[in-house]
Every structure is written in structure tokens, then in C-alpha cells.
N, CA, C and O atoms as a Maestro MAE file, in Angstrom:
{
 s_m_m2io_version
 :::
 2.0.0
}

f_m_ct {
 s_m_title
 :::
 protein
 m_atom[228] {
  # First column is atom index #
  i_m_mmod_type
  r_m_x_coord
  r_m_y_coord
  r_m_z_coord
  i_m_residue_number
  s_m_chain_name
  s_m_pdb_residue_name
  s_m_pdb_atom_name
  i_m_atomic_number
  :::
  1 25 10.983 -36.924 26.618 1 A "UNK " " N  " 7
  2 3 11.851 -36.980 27.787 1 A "UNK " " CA " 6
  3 2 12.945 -35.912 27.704 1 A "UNK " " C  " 6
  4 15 13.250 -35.237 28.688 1 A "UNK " " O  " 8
  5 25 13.544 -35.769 26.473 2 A "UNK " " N  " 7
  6 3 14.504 -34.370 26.838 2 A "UNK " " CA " 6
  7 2 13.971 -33.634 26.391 2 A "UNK " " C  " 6
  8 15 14.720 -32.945 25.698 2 A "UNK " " O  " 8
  9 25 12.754 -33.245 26.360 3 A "UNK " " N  " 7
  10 3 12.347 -31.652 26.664 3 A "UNK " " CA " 6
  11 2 11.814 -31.125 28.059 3 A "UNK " " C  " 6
  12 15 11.820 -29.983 28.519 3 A "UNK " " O  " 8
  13 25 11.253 -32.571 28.699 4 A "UNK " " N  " 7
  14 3 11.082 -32.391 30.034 4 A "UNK " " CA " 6
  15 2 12.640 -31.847 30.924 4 A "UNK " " C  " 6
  16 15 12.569 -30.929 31.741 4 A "UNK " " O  " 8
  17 25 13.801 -32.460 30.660 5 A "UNK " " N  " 7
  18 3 15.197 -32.662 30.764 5 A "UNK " " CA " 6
  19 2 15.326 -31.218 30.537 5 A "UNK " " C  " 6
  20 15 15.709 -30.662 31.566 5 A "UNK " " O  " 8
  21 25 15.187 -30.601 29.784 6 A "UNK " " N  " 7
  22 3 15.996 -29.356 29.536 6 A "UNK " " CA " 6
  23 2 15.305 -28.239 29.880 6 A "UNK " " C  " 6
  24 15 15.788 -27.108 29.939 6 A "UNK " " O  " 8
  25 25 14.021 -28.585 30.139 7 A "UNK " " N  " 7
  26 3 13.346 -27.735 31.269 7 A "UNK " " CA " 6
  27 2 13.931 -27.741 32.458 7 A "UNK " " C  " 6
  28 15 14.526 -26.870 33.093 7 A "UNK " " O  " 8
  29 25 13.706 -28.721 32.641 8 A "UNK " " N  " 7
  30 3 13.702 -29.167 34.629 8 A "UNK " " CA " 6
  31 2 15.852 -28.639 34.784 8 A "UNK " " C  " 6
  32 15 16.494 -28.365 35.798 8 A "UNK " " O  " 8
  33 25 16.241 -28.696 33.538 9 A "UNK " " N  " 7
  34 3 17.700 -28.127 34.134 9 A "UNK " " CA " 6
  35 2 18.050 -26.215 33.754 9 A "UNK " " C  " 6
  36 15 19.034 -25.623 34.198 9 A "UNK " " O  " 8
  37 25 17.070 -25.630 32.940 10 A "UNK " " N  " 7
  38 3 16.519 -24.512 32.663 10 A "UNK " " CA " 6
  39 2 16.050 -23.671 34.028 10 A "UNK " " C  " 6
  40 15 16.577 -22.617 34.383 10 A "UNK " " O  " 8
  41 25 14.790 -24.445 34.830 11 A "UNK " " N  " 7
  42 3 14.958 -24.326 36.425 11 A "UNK " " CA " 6
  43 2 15.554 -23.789 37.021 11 A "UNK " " C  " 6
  44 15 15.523 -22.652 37.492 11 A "UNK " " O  " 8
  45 25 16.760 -25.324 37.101 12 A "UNK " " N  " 7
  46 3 18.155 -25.615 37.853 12 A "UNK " " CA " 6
  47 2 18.983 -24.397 37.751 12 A "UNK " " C  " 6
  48 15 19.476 -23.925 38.776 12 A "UNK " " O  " 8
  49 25 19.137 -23.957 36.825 13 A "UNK " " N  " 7
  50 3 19.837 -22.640 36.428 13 A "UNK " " CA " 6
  51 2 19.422 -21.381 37.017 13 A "UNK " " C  " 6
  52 15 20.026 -20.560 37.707 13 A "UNK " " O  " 8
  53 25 18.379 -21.431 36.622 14 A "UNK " " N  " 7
  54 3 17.186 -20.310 37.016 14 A "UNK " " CA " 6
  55 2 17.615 -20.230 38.237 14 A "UNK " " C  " 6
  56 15 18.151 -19.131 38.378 14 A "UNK " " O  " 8
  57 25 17.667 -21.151 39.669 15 A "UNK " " N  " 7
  58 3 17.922 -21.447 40.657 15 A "UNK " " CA " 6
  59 2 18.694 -21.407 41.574 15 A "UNK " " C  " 6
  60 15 18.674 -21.252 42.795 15 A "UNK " " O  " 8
  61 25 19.742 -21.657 40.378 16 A "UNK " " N  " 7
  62 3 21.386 -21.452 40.992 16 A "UNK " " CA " 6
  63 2 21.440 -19.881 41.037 16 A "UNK " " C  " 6
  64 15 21.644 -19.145 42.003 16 A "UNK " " O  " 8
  65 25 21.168 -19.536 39.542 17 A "UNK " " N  " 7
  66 3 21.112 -17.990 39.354 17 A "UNK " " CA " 6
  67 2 20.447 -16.788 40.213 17 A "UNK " " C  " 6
  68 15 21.129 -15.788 40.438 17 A "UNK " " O  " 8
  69 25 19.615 -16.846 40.514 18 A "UNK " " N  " 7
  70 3 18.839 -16.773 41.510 18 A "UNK " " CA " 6
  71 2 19.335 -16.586 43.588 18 A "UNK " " C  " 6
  72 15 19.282 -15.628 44.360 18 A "UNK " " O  " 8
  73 25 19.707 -17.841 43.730 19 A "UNK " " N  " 7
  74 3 20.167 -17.805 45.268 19 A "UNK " " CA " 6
  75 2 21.872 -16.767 45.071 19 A "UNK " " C  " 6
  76 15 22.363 -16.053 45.946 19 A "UNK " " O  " 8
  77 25 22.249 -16.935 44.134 20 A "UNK " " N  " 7
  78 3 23.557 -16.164 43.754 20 A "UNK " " CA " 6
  79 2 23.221 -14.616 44.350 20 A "UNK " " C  " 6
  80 15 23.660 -13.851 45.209 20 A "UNK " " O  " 8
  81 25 22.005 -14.666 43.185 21 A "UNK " " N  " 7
  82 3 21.435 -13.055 43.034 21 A "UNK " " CA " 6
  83 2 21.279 -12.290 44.652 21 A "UNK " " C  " 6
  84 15 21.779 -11.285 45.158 21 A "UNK " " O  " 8
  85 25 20.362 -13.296 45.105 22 A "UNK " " N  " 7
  86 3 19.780 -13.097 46.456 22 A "UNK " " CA " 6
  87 2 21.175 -13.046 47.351 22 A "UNK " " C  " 6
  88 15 21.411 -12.020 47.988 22 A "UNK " " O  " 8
  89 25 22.056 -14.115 47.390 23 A "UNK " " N  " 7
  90 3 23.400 -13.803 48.259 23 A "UNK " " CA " 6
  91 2 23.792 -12.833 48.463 23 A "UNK " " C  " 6
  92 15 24.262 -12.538 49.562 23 A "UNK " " O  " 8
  93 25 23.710 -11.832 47.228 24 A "UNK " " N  " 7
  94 3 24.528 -10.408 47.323 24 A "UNK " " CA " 6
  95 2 23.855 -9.551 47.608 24 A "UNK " " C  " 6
  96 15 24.206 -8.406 47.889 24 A "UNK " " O  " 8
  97 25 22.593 -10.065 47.569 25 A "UNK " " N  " 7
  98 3 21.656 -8.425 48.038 25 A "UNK " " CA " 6
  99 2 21.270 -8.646 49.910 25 A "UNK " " C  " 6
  100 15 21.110 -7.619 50.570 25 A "UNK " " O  " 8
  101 25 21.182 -9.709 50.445 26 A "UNK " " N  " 7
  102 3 20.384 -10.037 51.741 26 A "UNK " " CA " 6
  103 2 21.654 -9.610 52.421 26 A "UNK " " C  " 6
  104 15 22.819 -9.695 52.032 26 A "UNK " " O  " 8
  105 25 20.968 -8.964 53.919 27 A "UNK " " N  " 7
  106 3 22.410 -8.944 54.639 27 A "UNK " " CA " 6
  107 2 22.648 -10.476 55.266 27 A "UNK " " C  " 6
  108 15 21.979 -11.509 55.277 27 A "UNK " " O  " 8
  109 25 24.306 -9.965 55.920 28 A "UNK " " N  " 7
  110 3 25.271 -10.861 55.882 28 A "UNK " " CA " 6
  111 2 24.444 -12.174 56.945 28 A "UNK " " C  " 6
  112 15 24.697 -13.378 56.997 28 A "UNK " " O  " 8
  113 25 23.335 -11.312 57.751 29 A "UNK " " N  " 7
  114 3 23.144 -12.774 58.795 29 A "UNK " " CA " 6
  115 2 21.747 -13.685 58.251 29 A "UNK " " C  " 6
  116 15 21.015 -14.423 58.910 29 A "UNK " " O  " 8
  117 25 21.696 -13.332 56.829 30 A "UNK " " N  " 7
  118 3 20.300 -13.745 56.256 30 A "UNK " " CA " 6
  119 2 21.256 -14.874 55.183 30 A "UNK " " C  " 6
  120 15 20.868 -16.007 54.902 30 A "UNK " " O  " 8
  121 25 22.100 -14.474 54.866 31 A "UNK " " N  " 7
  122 3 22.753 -15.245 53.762 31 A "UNK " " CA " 6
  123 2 23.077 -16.896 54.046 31 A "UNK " " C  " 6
  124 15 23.558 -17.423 53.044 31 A "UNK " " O  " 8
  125 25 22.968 -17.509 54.814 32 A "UNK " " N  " 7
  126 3 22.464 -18.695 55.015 32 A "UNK " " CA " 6
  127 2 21.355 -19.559 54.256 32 A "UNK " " C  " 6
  128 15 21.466 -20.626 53.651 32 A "UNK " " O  " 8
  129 25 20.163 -18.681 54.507 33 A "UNK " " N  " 7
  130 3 19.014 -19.069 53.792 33 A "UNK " " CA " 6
  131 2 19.285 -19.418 52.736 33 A "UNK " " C  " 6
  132 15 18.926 -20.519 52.317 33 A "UNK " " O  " 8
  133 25 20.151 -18.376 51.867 34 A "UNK " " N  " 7
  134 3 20.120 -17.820 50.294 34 A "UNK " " CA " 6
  135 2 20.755 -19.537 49.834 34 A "UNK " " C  " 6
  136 15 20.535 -20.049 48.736 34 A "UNK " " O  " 8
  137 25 21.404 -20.078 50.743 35 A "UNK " " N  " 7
  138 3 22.750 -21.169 50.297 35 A "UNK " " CA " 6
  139 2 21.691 -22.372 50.333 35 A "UNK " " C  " 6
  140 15 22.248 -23.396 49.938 35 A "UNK " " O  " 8
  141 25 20.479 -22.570 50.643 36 A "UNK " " N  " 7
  142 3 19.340 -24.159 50.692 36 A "UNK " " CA " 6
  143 2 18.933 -24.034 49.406 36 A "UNK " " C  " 6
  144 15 18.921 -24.925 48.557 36 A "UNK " " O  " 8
  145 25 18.587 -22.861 49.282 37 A "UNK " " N  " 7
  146 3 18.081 -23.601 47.489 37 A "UNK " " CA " 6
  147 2 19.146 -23.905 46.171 37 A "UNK " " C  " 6
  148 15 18.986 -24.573 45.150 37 A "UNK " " O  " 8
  149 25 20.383 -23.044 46.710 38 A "UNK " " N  " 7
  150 3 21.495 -23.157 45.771 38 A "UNK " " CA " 6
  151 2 21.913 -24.896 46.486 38 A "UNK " " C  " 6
  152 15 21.700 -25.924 45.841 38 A "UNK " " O  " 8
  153 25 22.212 -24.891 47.179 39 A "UNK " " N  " 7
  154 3 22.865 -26.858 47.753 39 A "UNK " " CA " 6
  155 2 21.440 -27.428 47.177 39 A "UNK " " C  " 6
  156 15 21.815 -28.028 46.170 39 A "UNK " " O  " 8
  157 25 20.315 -27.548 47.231 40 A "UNK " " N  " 7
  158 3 19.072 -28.299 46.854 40 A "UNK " " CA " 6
  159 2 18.991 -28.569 45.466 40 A "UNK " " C  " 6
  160 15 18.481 -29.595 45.018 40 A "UNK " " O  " 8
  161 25 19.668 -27.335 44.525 41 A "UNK " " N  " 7
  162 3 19.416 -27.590 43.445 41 A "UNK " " CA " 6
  163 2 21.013 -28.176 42.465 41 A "UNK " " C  " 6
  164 15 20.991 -28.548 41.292 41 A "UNK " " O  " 8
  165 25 22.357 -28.097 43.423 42 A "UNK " " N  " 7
  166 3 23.433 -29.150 43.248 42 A "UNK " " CA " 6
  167 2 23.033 -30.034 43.747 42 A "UNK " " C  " 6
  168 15 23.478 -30.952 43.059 42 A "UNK " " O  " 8
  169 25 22.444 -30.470 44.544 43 A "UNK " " N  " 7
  170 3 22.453 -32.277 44.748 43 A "UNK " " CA " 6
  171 2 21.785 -32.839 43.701 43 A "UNK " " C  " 6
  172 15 22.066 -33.830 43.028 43 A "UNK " " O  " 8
  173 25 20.456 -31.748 43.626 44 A "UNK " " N  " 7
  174 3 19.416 -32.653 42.204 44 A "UNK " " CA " 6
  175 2 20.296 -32.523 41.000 44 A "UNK " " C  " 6
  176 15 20.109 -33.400 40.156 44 A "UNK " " O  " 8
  177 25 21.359 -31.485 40.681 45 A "UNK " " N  " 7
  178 3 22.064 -31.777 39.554 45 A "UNK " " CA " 6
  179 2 22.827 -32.721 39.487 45 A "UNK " " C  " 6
  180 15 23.058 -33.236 38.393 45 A "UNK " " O  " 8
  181 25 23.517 -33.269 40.857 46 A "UNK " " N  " 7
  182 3 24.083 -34.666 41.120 46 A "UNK " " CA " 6
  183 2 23.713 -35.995 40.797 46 A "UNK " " C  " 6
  184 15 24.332 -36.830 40.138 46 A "UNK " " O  " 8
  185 25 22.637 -36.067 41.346 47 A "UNK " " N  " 7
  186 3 21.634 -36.986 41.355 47 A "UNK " " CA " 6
  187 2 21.297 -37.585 39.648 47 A "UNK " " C  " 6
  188 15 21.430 -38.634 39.017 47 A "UNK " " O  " 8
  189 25 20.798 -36.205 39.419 48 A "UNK " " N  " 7
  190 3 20.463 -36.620 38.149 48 A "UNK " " CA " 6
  191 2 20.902 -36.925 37.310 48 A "UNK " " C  " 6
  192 15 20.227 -37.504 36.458 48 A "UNK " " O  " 8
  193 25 22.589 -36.634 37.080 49 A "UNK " " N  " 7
  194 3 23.890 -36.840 36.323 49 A "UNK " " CA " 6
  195 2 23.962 -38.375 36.583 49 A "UNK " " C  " 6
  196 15 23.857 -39.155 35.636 49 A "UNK " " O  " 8
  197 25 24.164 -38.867 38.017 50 A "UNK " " N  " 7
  198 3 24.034 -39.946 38.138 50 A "UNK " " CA " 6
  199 2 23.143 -41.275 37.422 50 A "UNK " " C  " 6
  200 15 23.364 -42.406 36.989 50 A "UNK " " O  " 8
  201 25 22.219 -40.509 37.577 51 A "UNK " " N  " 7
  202 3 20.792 -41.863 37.316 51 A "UNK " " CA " 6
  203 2 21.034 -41.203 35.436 51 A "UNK " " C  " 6
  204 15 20.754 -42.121 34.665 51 A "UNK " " O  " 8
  205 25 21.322 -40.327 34.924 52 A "UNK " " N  " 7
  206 3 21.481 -40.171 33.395 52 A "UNK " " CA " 6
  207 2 22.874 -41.349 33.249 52 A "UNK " " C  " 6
  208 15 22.998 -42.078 32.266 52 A "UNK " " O  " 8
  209 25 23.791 -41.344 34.366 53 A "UNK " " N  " 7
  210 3 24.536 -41.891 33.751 53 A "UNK " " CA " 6
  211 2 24.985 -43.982 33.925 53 A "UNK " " C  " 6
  212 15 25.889 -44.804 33.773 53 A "UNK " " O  " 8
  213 25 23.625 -43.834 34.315 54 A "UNK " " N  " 7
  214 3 22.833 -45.209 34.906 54 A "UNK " " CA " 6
  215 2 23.340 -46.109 35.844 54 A "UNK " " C  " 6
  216 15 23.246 -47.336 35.873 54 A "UNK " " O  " 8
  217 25 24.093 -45.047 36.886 55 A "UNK " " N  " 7
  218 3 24.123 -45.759 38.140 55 A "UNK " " CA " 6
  219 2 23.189 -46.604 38.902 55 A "UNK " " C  " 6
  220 15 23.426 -47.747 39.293 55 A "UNK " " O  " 8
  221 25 22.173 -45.974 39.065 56 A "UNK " " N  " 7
  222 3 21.008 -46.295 39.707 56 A "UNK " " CA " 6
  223 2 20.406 -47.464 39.111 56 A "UNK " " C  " 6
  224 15 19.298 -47.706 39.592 56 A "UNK " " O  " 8
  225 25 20.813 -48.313 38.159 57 A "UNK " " N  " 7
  226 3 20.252 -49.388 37.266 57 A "UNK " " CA " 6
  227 2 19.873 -49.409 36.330 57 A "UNK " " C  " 6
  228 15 19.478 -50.470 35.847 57 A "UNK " " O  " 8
  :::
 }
 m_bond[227] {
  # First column is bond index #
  i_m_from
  i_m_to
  i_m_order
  :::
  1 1 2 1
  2 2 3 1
  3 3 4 2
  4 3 5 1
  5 5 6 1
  6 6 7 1
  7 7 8 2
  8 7 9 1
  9 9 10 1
  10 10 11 1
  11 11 12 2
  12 11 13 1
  13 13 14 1
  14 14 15 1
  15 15 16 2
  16 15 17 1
  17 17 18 1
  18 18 19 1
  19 19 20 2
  20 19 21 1
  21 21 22 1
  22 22 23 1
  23 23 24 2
  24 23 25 1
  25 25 26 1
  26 26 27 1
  27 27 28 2
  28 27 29 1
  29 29 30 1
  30 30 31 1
  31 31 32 2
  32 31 33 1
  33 33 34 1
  34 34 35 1
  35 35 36 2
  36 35 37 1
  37 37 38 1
  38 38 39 1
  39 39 40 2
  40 39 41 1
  41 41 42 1
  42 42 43 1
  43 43 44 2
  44 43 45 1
  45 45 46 1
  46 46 47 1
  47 47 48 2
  48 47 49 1
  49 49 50 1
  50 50 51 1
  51 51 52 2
  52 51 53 1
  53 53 54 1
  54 54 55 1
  55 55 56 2
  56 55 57 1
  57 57 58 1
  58 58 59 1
  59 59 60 2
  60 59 61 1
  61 61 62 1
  62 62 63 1
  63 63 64 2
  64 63 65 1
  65 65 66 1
  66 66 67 1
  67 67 68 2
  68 67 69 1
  69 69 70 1
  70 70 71 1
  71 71 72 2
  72 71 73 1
  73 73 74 1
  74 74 75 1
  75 75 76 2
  76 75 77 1
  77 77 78 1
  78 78 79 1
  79 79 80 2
  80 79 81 1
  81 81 82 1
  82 82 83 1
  83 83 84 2
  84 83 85 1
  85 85 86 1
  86 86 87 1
  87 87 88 2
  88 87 89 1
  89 89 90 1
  90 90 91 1
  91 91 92 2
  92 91 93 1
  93 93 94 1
  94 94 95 1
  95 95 96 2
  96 95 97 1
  97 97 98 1
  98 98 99 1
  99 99 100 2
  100 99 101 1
  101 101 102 1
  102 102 103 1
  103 103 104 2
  104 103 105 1
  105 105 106 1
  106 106 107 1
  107 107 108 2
  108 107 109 1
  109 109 110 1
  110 110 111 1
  111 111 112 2
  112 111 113 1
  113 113 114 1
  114 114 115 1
  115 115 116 2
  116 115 117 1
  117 117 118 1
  118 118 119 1
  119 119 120 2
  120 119 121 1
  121 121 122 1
  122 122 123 1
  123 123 124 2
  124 123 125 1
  125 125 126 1
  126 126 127 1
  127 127 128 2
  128 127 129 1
  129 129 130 1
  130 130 131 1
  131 131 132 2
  132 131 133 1
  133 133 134 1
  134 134 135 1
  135 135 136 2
  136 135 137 1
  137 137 138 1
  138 138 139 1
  139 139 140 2
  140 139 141 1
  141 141 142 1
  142 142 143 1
  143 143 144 2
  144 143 145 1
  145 145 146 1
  146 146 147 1
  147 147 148 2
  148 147 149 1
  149 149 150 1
  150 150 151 1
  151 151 152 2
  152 151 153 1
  153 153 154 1
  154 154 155 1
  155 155 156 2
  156 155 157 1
  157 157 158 1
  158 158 159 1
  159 159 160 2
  160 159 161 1
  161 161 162 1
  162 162 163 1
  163 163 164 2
  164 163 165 1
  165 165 166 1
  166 166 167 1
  167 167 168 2
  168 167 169 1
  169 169 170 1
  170 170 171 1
  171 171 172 2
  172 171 173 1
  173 173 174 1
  174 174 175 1
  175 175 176 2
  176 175 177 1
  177 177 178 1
  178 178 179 1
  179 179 180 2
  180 179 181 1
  181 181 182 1
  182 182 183 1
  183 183 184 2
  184 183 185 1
  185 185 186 1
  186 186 187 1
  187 187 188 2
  188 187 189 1
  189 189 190 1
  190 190 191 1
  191 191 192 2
  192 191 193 1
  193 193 194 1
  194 194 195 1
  195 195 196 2
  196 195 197 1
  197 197 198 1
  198 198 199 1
  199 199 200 2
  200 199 201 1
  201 201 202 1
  202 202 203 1
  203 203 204 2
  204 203 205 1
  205 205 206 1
  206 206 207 1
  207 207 208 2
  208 207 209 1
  209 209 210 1
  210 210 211 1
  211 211 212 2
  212 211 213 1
  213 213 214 1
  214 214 215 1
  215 215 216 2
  216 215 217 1
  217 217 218 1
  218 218 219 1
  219 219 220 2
  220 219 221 1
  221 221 222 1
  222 222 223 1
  223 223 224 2
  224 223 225 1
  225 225 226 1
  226 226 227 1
  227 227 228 2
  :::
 }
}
């Protein structure tokens, strides 16, 4: 289970890193797009903080 874990937040990174990257290169009326996978991949870091920190039951 935490090697699956430190993949799947390895990703997350990858991800964040990534839509960042893309922000600065796309022009200004494309940069919208760039911001769904960066918010998609904070909520799942939310989420998952959560249920690690056994909200969820």
C-alpha cells in the first residue's frame, strides 16, 4: 500500500509540475485549460489527506 501511495503522489507532482510548466508556455486565452488538471490533482491531494487521515471512517 505505500508504494502504491508514493507512486500515485509521484504522479500528483508530476502533474502539478506539469500544468505549471504548460501555464507559462500556452498563450494567455488557453491558460484556463492548463488550471483543470492542476485543481484535479489538489482536490485528489485533498481527498486523499483526508481518507489517510480517517475521516471517511
Amino acid at each position: 500500500m505505500d508504494g502504491l501511495l508514493a507512486f500515485l503522489l509521484v504522479v500528483g507532482v508530476l502533474a502539478v509540475v506539469g500544468s505549471l510548466v504548460l501555464m507559462r508556455r500556452v498563450p494567455r486565452e488557453i491558460r484556463p485549460v492548463a488550471l483543470v488538471p492542476l485543481f484535479v490533482v489538489l482536490v485528489g491531494f485533498a481527498i486523499g489527506f483526508l481518507a489517510l487521515a480517517g475521516v471517511f471512517g
